[in-house]
N, C-alpha and C positions, 0 to 999 in steps of 0.2 A: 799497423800500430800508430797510434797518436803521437801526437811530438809530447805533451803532457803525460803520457806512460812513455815515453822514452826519458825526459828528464825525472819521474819517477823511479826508472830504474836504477839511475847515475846515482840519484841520493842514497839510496836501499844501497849500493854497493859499496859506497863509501864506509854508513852505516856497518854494513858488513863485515868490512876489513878492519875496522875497529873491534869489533864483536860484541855478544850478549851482554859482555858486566859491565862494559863501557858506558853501553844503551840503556841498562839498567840505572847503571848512577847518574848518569848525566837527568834522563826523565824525570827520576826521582828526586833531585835536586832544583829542577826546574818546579815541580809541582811544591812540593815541600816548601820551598822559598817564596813561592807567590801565595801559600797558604798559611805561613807565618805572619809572613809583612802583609798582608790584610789584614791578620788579625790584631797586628801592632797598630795599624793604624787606623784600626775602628777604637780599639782601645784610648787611643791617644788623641783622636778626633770627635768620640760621641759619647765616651763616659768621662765619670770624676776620677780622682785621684785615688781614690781607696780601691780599684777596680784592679791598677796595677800589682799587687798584690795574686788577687787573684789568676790574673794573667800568667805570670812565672810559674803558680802552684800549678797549674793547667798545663803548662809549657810539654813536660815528659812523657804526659797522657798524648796528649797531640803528636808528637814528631814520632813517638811508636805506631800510633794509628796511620800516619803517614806514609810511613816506609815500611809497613806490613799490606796495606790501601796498594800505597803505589808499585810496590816490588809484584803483585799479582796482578795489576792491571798493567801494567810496562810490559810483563813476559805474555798475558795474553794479545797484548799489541805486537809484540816481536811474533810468535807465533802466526799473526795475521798475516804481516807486512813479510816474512816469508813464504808463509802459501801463495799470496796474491805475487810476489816476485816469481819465485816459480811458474805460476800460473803465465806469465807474460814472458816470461821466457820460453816458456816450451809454445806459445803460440807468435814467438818471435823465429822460432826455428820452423817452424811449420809455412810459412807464408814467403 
């Protein structure tokens, strides 16, 4: 086993011991946030003023597309990132 799958395993465990809705919120607040604050600051840097408007009207359509987006794509990353841990564990025990 690699020292890079051994420090991968360390993280995934941590990860672990926190558990799925931890992982869930935190990802999804990571994503969410760097996909708001883009959009405020394309807003705010490459349109006019009547655009903000727009912006807020838009706001609740977004942050639902977000955390429906992201809560399916987070659980099939936790899904992965448990097979592949798995996977390097039972070929940590093996060797």
């Amino acid at each position: 086993m690699t020292k890079t799958q051994k420090k991968w395993i360390k993280r995934w465990e941590n990860k672990r011991r926190k558990g799925f809705v931890n992982y869930i919120m935190i990802q999804t607040l990571m994503i969410g946030g760097g996909v708001i604050s883009g959009k405020l600051i394309g807003v705010a840097l490459f349109t006019n003023q009547r655009q903000w408007g727009e912006f807020f009207a838009s706001l609740p359509t977004v942050v639902i597309t977000i955390l429906v987006v992201s809560i399916l794509l987070n659980s099939l990353a936790w899904c992965i990132g448990e097979r592949r841990y798995k996977n390097l564990i039972n070929q940590q025990e093996h060797t």
